[in-house]
ZAMARGU-4260 file (C-alpha; in steps of 0.2 Angstrom, whole numbers, plus 5000, padded with zeros to 4 digits):
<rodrens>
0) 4863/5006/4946 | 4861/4998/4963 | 4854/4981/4956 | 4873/4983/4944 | 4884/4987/4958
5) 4877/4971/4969 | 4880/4961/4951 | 4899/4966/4951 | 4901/4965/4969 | 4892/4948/4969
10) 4903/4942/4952 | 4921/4948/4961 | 4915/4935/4975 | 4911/4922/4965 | 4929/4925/4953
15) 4940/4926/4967 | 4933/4908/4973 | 4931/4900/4959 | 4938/4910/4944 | 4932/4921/4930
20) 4925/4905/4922 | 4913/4899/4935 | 4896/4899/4928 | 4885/4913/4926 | 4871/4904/4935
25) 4884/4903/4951 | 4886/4924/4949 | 4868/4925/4948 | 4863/4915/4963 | 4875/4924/4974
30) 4866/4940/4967 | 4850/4935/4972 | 4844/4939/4954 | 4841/4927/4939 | 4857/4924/4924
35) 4844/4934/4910 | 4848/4951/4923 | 4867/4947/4921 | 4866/4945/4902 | 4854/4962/4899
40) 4866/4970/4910 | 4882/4963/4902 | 4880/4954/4885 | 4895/4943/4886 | 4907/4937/4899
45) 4919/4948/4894 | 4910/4964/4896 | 4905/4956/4917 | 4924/4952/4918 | 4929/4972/4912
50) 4915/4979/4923 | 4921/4967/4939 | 4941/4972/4933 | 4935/4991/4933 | 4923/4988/4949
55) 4936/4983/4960 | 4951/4995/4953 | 4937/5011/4959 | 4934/5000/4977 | 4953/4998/4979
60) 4956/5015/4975 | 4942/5022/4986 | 4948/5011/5000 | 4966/5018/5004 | 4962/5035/5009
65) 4947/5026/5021 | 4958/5015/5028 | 4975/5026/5031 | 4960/5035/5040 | 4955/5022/5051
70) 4966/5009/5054 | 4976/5012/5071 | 4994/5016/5060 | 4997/5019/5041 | 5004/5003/5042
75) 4990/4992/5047 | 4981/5004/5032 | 4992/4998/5020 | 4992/4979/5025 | 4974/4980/5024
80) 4973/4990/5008 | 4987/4976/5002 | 4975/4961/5005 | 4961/4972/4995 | 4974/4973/4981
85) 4977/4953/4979 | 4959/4950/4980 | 4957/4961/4962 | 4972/4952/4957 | 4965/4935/4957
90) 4951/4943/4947 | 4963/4952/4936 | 4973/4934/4933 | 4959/4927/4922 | 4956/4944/4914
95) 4968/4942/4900 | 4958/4923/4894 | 4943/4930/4896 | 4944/4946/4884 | 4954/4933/4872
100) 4963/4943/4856 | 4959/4960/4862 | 4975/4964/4867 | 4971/4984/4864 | 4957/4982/4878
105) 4969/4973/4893 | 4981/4986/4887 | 4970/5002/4891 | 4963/4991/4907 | 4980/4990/4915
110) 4984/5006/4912 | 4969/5011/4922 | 4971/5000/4933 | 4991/5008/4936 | 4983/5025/4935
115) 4972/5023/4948 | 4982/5013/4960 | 5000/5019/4959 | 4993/5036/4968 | 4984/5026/4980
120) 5000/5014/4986 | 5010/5029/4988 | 4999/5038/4998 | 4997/5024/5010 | 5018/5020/5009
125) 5021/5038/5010 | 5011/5039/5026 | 5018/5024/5033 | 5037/5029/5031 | 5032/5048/5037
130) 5026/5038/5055 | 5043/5028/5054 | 5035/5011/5052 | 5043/5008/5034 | 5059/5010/5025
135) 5058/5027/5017 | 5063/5021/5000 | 5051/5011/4994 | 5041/5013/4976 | 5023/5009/4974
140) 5029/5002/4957 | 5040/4990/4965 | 5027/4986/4977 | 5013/4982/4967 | 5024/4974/4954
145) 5030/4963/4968 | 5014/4957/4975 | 5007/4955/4957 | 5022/4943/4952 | 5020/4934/4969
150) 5000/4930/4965 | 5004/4925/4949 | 5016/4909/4955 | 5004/4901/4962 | 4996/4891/4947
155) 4987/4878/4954 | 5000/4873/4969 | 4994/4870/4985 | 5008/4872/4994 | 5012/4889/4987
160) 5004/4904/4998 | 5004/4921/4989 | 4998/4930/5005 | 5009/4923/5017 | 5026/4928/5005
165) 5017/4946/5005 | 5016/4947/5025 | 5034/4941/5023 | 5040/4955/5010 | 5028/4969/5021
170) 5039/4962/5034 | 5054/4967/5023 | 5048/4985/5019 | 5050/4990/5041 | 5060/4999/5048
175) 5073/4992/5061 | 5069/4995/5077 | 5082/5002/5089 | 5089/4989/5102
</rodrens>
């Protein structure tokens, strides 16, 4: 199971670098093991891609309540938890290619993955608007929605910086400060 978890986390590196299509061989270095412990683990690239999909939808999840407990404000939780969030993204983006014609399995994916997160978002929004840092109104739906539509525009342009239009819509989501 360990030798597993260090695969997926090791694959999740090597697709937010360079794609769900880099080469197995590139997954395997980065894991320390050779590319026949990949393929007895996981037969086809589309069964690594589901397992890094529901990998990093578990480490998102698990990560929220961590970080709304150590960050220095609920905020600064849900910024970090947010960067989280657009690395599995990046994965998710090749997801769909990969599994192809199996539109049944990305459908019951991403309702896992909305399952799994929505709760976790609003947590972490909740807590922030109970501190006064954020607007009081705002839907974990919209958010992640949001974000997900911003990573999505990037295809290929250089110029074009998901994470820096998210610091400017977290930007958006404070509360005015009294002058």
């Amino acid at each position: 199971m360990r030798n597993q978890q260090t695969l997926l986390a090791a694959a999740a590196e090597v697709f937010v670098t360079s794609g769900v299509d880099a080469p197995i061989r590139q997954i395997a270095a980065r894991a320390g093991v050779g590319v026949a412990t990949i393929y007895r683990h996981f037969p086809t690239r589309a069964d690594l891609v589901v397992a890094v999909y529901r990998h990093q939808v578990e480490a998102c999840a698990e990560a929220g309540p961590h970080l709304l407990a150590d960050a220095d404000s609920p905020f600064a939780a849900l910024r970090q938890w947010i960067d989280l969030f657009v690395d599995f993204l990046v994965t998710k983006h090749g997801l769909a290619n990969a599994l192809q014609s199996d539109n049944s399995g990305f459908e019951a994916l991403h309702t896992y993955f909305v399952d799994r997160l929505m709760p976790v978002c609003e947590q972490l929004l909740d807590a922030a608007a109970d501190a006064g840092e954020i607007r009081a109104d705002v839907q974990p739906y919209e958010l992640l929605r949001g974000i997900g539509n911003l990573c999505v525009g990037r295809d290929g342009d250089p110029r074009y910086d998901p994470r820096r239009l998210i610091d400017l819509l977290l930007q958006g989501l404070r509360r005015p400060q009294p002058a």
